[in-house]
Each structure stands twice: as structure tokens, then as C-alpha cells.
N, C-alpha and C positions, 0 to 999 in steps of 0.2 A: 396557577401555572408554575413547574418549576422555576426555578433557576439555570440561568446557563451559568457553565463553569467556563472562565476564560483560559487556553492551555498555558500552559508555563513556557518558558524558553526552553526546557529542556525537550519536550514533548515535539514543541515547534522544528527544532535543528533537529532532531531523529528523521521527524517526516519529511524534511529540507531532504538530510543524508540518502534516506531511501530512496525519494525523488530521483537525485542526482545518480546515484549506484543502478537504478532500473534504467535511467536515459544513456549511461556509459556501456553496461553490460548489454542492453539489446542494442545499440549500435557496432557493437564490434557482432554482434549474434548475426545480425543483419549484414553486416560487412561479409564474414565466415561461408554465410548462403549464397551471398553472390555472388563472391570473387573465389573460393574456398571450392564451393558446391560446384560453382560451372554454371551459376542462374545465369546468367549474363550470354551465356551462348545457345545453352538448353532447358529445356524445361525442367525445373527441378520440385519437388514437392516442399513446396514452402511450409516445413516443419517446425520454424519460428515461432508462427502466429500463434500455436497451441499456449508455447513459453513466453510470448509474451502477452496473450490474453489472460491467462491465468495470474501471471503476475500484477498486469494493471488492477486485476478485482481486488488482488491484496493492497494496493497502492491506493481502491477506491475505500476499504474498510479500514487502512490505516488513516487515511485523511477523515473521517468520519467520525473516526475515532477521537481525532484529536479537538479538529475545528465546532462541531456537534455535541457535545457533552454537557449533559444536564443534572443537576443532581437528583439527588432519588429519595422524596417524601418520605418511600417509607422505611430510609435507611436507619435512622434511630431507634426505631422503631425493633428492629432487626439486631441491631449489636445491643440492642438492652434486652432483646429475646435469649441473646444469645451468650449472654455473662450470667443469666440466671441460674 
């Protein structure tokens, strides 16, 4: 079985950064729709959810990326393929 790679601090504090930058920008996004928009009085087409669904998948593949990372058997393998 590989190895897992443990992430660095660096890797760690970016997906921290994104975390925080998706939780601040969709609550002002969300604020915009409902006080902005008029949701609060009328039906409005909650066009958020597209922007913030799409963002959370990036937020699920950047954490994945980081916390999940294994190495790769057949990477030696590959850069002595690849220096010949």
C-alpha cells in the first residue's frame, strides 16, 4: 500500500485561506440576494446556489488534494523513464 504524504504548512494555510475567502465572499453573495435582490420581500431566483455550489466542489477537490495525498509507486519509475 502506498504511502501517505503528510501536507506541509504551506499547502495546509492555502486550504485554511480558501476556506475562509469561500465562507466571507458567499456571505456578503448571500447578504447581496437578500437584502440587494429584494429576497426578503419577494421571490427572487436564488442565483447563488449555482456560485456557491460550484465553488464548494472546488473547495471539496482542493481539500482532497491536500489532506489525501499518497505517493505514487510508480513515480521513479517515470522520471528514470523520462531522463533517458
Amino acid at each position: 500500500m502506498p504511502n501517505r504524504i503528510a501536507p506541509t504548512s504551506k499547502a495546509k494555510s492555502t486550504f485554511v485561506l480558501h476556506f475562509v475567502v469561500f465562507l466571507i465572499a458567499n456571505a456578503a453573495l448571500w447578504a447581496y440576494w437578500y437584502y440587494g435582490q429584494g429576497a426578503n420581500e419577494k421571490w427572487v431566483y436564488p442565483w447563488g446556489s449555482w456560485i456557491t455550489a460550484a465553488w464548494a466542489l472546488s473547495l471539496i477537490g482542493h481539500w482532497a488534494a491536500v489532506y489525501t495525498n499518497y505517493e505514487d509507486a510508480g513515480n521513479e519509475d517515470y522520471i528514470r523513464q523520462t531522463q533517458n
